[in-house]
C-alpha positions as CSV (number, residue, x, y, z in Angstrom):
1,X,147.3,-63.5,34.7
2,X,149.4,-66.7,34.6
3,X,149.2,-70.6,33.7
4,X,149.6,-72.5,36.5
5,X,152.4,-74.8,37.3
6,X,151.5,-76.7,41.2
7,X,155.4,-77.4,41.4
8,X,156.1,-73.7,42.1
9,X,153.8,-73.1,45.0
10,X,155.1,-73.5,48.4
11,X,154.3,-77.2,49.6
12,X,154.4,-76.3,53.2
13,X,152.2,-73.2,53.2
14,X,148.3,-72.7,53.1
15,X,146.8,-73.0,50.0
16,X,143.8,-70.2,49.2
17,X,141.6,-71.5,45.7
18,X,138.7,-69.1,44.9
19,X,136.8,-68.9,41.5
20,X,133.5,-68.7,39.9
21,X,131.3,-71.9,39.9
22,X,131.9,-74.4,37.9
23,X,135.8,-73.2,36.9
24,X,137.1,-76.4,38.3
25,X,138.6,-75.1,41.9
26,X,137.4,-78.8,43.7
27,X,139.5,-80.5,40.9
28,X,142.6,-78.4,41.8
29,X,142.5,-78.2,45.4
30,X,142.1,-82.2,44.6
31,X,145.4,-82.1,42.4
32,X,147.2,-79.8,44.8
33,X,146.1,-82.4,47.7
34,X,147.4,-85.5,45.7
35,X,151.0,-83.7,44.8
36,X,151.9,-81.9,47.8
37,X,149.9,-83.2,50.7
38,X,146.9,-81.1,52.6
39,X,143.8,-81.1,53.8
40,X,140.8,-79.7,51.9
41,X,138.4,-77.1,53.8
42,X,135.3,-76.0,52.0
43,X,134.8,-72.0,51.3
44,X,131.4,-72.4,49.6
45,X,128.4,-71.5,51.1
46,X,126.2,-73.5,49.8
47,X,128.0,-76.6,50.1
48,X,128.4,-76.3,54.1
49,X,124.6,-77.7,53.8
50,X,123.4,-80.9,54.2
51,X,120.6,-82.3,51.3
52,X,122.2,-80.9,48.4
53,X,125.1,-82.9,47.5
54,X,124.5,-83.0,44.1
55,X,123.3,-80.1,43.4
56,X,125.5,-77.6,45.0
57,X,128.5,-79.8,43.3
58,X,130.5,-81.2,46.9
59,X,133.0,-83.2,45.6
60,X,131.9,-87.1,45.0
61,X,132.7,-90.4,47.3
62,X,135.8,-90.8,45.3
63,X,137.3,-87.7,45.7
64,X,136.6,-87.7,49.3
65,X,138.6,-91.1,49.5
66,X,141.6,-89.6,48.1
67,X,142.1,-86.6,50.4
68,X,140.6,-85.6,53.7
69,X,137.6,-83.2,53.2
70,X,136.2,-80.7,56.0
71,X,133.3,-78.5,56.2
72,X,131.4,-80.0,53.5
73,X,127.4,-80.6,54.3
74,X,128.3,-79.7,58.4
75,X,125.0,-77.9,58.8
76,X,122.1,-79.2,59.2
77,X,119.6,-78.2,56.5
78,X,117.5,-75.6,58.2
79,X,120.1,-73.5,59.8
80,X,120.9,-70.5,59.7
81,X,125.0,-69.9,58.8
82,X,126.7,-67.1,58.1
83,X,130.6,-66.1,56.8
84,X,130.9,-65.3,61.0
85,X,130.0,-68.5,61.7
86,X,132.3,-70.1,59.1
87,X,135.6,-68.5,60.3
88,X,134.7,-70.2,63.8
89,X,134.4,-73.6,62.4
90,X,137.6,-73.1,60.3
91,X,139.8,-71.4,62.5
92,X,140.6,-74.8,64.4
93,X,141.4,-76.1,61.5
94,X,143.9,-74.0,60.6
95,X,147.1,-75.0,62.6
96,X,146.7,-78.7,62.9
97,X,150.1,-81.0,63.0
98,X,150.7,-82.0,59.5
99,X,147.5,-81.5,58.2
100,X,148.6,-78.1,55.7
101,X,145.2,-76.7,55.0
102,X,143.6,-76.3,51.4
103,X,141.0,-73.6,51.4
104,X,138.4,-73.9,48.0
105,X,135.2,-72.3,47.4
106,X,133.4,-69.6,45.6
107,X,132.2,-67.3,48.5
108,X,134.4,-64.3,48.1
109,X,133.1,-62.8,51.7
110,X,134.9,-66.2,53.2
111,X,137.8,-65.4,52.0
112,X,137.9,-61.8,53.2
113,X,136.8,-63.3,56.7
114,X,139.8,-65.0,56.6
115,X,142.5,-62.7,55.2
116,X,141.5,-59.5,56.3
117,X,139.2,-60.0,59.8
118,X,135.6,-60.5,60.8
119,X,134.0,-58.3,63.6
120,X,132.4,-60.9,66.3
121,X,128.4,-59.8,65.3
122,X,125.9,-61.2,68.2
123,X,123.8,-64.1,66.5
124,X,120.8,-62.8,65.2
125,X,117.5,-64.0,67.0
126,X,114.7,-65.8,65.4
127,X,112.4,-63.4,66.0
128,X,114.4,-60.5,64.8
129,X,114.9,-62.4,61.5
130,X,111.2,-63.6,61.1
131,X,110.8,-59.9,61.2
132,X,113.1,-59.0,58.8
133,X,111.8,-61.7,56.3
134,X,108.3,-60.3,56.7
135,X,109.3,-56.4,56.0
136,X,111.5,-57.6,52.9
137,X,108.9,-59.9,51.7
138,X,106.2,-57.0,52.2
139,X,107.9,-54.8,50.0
140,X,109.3,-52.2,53.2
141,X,113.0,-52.5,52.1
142,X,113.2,-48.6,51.9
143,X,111.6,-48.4,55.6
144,X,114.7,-51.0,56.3
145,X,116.7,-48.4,54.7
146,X,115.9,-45.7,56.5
147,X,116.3,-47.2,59.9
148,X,119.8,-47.6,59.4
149,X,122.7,-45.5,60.7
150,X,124.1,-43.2,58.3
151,X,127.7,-44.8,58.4
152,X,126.3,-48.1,57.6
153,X,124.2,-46.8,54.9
154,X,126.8,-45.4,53.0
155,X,129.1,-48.2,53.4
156,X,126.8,-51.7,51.9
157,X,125.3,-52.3,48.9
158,X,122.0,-50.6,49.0
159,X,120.3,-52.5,45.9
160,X,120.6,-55.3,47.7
161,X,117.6,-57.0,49.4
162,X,119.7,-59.4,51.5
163,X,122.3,-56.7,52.8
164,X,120.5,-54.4,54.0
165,X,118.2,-57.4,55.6
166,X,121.3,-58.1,57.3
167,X,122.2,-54.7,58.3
168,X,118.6,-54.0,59.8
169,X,118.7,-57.1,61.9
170,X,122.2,-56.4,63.7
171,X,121.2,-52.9,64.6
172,X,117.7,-54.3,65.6
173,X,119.1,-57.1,67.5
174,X,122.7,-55.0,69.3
175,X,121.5,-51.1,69.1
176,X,124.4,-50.3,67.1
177,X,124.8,-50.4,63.3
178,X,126.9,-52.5,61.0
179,X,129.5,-49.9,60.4
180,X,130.1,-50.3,64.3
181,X,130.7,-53.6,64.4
182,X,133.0,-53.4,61.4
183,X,134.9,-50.6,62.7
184,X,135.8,-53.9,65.7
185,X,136.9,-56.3,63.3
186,X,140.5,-58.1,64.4
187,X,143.3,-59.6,62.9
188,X,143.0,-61.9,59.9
189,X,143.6,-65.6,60.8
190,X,145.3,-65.9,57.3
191,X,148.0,-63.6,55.8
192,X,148.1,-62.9,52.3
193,X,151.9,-62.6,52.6
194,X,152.1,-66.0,54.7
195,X,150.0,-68.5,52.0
196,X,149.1,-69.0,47.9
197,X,146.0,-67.0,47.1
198,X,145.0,-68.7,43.8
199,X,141.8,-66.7,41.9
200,X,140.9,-68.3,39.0
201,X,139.7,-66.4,35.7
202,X,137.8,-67.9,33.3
203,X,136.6,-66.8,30.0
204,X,133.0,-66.2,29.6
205,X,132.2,-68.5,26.8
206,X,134.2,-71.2,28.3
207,X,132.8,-71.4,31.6
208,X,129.0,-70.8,30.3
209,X,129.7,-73.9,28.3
210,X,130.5,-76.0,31.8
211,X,127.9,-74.4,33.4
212,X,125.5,-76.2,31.2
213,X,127.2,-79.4,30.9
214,X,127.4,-79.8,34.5
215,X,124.1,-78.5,35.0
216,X,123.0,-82.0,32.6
217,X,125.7,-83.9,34.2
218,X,123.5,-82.5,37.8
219,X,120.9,-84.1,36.3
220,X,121.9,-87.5,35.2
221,X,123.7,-88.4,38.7
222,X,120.1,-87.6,40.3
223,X,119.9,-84.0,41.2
224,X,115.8,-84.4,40.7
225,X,115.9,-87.4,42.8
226,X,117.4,-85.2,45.6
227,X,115.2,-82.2,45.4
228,X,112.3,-84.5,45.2
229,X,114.2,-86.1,48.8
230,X,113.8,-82.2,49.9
231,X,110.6,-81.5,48.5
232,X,108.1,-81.4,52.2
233,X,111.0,-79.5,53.8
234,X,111.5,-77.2,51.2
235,X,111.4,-73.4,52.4
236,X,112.2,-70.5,49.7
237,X,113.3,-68.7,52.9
238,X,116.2,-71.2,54.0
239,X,119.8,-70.2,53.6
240,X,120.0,-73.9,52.1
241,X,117.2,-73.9,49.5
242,X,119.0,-70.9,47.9
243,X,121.3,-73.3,45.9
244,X,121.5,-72.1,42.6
245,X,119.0,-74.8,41.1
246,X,116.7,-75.9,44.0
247,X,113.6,-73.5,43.6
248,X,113.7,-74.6,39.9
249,X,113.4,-78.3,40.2
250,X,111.5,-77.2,43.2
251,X,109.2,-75.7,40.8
252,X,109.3,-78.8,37.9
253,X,108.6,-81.3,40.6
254,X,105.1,-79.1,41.7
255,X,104.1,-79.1,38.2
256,X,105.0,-75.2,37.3
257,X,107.8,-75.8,35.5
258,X,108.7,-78.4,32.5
259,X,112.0,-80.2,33.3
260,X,113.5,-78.1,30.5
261,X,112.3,-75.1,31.6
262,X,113.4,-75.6,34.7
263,X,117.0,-76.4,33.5
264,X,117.0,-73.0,31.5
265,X,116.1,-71.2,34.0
266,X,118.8,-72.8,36.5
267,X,121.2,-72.3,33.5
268,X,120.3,-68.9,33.3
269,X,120.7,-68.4,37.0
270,X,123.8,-70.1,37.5
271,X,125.6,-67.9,34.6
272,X,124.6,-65.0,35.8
273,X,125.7,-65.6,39.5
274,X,129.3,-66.7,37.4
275,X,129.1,-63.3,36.3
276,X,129.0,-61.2,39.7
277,X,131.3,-63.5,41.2
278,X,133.8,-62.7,38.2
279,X,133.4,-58.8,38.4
280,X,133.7,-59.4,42.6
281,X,136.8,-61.4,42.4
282,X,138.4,-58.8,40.1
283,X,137.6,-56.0,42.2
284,X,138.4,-57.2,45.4
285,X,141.0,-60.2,45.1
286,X,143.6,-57.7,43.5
287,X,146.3,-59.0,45.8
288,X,145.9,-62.7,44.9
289,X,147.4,-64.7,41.8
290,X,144.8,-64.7,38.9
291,X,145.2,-68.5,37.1
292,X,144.1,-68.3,33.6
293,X,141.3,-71.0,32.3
294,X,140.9,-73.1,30.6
């Protein structure tokens, strides 16, 4: 793990900045932008959403007037999105004349789209995914389970609702399993060898401290205001409305939650999310640069 200096990475190639929330990535891609040039392209999927500036963090007015920002708030609130999708809408982004691309975020499946390959998954109807929500939410994940393929059961994360929800509706929708469709996946529109992959690595007590001061910080620039802007299209079943924060000010503004017990609970949330985004970084970004924080 290493300090980081911005004079010794290469000026003319891609720049890859991924990191738990809250470590300060938007600030360096910003300093990175300012001293060698570049265009900043969001990797965090909550931020591709529209409605939640504040609260998913997208970098402010300011910052967007000292560098070109792209991919931030692109889809429209009640869409579906996906990491597939993503690598679509950054791809032509990638080789533009002068324009040397910046790459930020926190979604660590992003980046593997990028540097190691995506298998082209048929879009998932809404019918098959109406379905899908209504077996999950009826407590038939292990009926999910067991309609899978053996290959892809033994290849995702089985204690995890939203995985195997995934895997069930691409062998519902296609007729063949995940595994399949991974087994297609083709070149990476990024090399490792050809960019700087920047991870940062934060101490725990450090970042749970910024976690809640930007949590307050949230607050005071209007993050209530903007869920109360959200609150008749609010849907617990968007991709959107899971934003670390939004079902709990969600909550305070129907009256279930006090304002502080909301915050706790968004606190609580947030840090733990830090966490598995820490231990996922560590265990599969083993190629990249770790940047020690603060």
């Amino acid at each position: 793990m290493s300090e980081l200096d911005i004079s010794t990475i290469d000026s003319q190639a891609p720049v890859l900045i991924a990191g738990p929330t809250a470590s300060g990535k938007s600030a360096l891609a910003l300093e990175i932008a300012q001293a060698q040039g570049g265009v900043i392209i969001n990797a965090d999927a909550s931020q591709v959403f529209d409605g939640w500036r504040i609260l998913t963090a997208r970098p402010s007015a300011t910052d967007e007037a000292q560098a070109q920002h792209l991919l931030y708030g692109h889809v429209p609130f009640d869409a579906a999105y996906s990491a597939g999708k993503w690598l679509r809408d950054v791809a032509p982004l990638l080789n533009r004349e002068g324009q040397r691309p910046i790459i930020v975020g926190g979604t660590g499946l992003y980046f593997l789209a990028l540097t190691e390959g995506l298998s082209d998954i048929p879009e998932t109807s809404t019918s098959v995914r109406q379905q899908a929500n209504d077996l999950r939410q009826n407590g038939e994940l292990a009926d999910m389970i067991d309609a899978l393929d053996a290959d892809t059961r033994a290849k995702i994360d089985l204690q995890n609702p939203m995985r195997v929800q995934r895997a069930w509706e691409v062998q519902t929708q296609t007729g063949k399993g995940l595994a399949h469709w991974h087994s297609l996946t083709p070149a990476p529109l990024v090399s490792l060898d050809h960019c700087s992959a920047l991870v940062l690595d934060a101490e725990t007590e450090w970042l749970n401290a910024r976690i809640v001061q930007r949590f307050d910080l949230m607050i005071a620039q209007g993050a209530l205001d903007e869920a109360r802007a959200n609150l008749e299209r609010y849907d617990p079943d968007l991709l959107s409305c899971k934003a670390i924060g939004a079902p709990e000010l969600t909550a305070h503004l129907r009256g279930e939650l006090t304002l502080d017990e909301a915050r706790d609970a968004a606190t609580i949330a947030t840090r733990q999310f830090a966490k598995r985004q820490r231990t996922w970084f560590r265990s599969r970004m083993k190629k990249w640069r770790s940047v020690r924080l603060p």
